[in-house]
N, C-alpha and C positions, 0 to 999 in steps of 0.2 A: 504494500500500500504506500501511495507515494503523502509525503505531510507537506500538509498544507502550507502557504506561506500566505501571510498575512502583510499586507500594503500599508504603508502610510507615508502621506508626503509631507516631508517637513518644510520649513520656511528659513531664510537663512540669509546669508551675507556671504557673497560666492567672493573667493581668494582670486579664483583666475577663470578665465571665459567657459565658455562651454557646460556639455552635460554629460553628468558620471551617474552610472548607474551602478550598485553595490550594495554590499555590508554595512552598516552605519552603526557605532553605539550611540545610545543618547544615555547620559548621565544626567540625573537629578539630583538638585541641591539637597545634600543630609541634613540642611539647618530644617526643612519642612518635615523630617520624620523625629525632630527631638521634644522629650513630652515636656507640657510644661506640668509644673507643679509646685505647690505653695509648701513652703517652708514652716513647721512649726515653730514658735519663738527659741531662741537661741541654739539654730542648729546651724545658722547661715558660717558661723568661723568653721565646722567639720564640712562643710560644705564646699567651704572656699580650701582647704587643707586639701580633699580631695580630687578638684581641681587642678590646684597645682603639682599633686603629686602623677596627674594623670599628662598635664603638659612636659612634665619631667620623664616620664614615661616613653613617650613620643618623639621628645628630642632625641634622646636616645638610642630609639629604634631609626630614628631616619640619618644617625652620625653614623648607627651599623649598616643599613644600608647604602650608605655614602660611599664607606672604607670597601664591603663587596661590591658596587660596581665598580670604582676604580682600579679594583684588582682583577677584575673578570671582564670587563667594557673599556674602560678606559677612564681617565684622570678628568678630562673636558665633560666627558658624558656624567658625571657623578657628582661634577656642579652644581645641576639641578635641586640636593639633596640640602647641600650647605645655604643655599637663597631662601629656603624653608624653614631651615635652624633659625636664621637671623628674622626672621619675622614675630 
């Protein structure tokens, strides 16, 4: 049985002339899946604690990721990695 493929055409702001037809991912913003939720009184310092320990987290993971591309890709290519840290 052959699966079906399913169409949609998106709207955009083309780079260079012409028409491509392909593959596409669309990514969606994760700020739209974050839940909100009200804090009960004096929980917002554990809150902020875990936070920052989760930005600490992240940097971390993306200095390891830095250090394997540049040993697996290349030193230019792993750039990208270190522009993320600094934000």
């Amino acid at each position: 049985m052959e699966k079906e493929i399913s169409r949609r055409f998106l709207k955009g702001m083309p780079v260079s002339p012409g028409i491509v037809m392909g593959k596409a991912c669309v990514f969606q913003d994760i700020l739209y899946l974050v839940e909100r939720r009200n804090l009960e009184e004096g929980h917002a310092e554990s809150e902020i604690a875990r936070l920052k320990q989760a930005v600490r987290r992240v940097r971390d993971e993306l200095i390891q990721d830095q250090l394997r591309v540049s040993r697996e890709i290349g030193k230019r290519e792993a750039e990208i990695f270190l522009a993320h840290v600094a934000s």
